[in-house]
N, C-alpha and C positions, 0 to 999 in steps of 0.2 A: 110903694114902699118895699114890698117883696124883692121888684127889680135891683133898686138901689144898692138892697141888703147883698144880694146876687151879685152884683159889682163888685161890692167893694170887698166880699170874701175870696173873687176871683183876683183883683190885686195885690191883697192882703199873701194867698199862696202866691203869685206870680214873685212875690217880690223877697217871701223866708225862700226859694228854691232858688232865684237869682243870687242873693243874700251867700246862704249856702255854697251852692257851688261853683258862681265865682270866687266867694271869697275864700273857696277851699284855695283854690291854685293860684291867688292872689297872695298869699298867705304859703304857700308851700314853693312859690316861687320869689320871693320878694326878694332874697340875695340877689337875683338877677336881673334887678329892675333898674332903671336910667336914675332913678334918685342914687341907689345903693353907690353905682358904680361913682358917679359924680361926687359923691360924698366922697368915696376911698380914692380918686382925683387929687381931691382938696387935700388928704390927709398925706398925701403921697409928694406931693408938694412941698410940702413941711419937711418930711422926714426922710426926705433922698439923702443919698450921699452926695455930695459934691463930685463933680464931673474932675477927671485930671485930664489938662493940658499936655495930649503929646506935640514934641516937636520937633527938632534935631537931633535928637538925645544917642549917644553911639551907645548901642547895646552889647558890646566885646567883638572881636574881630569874625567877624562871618564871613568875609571872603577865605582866610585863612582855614578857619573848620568844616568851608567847602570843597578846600581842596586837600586838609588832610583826610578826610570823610573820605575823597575818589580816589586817595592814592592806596588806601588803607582796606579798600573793598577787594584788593587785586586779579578783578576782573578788566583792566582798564582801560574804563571807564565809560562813558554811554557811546553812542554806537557814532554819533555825531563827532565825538572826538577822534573814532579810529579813522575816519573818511582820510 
């Protein structure tokens, strides 16, 4: 009987001390756990914005503001050009 008693007070602390200190950092880490993130997955889902379609779309003359950019630097121009 003694024994048993011995036992079972030995699992009894094995398992407040488990308890404890796992579930400290179970608990001080749980933002960071594979449910949390999965969860904010699911919500993220929902609440993206919608993606936009680029495609052809002419964004104002760039060729032009590339070349008045090099002529307006009057150094001219990169070293490639003076060859």
């Amino acid at each position: 009987m003694y024994y048993s008693f011995v036992i079972l007070n030995a699992c009894l602390v094995y398992q407040f001390w488990w308890h404890t200190c796992v579930g400290y950092y179970r608990r001080r880490n749980h933002h960071r756990s594979l449910e949390v993130a999965q969860q904010r997955e699911r919500e993220w889902e929902l609440i993206k914005p919608k993606e936009e379609e680029y495609g052809e779309e002419d964004y104002g003359d760039e060729d032009a503001a590339a070349e008045a950019g090099g002529e307006a630097s009057g150094d001219g121009g990169d070293a490639e050009e003076d060859e």
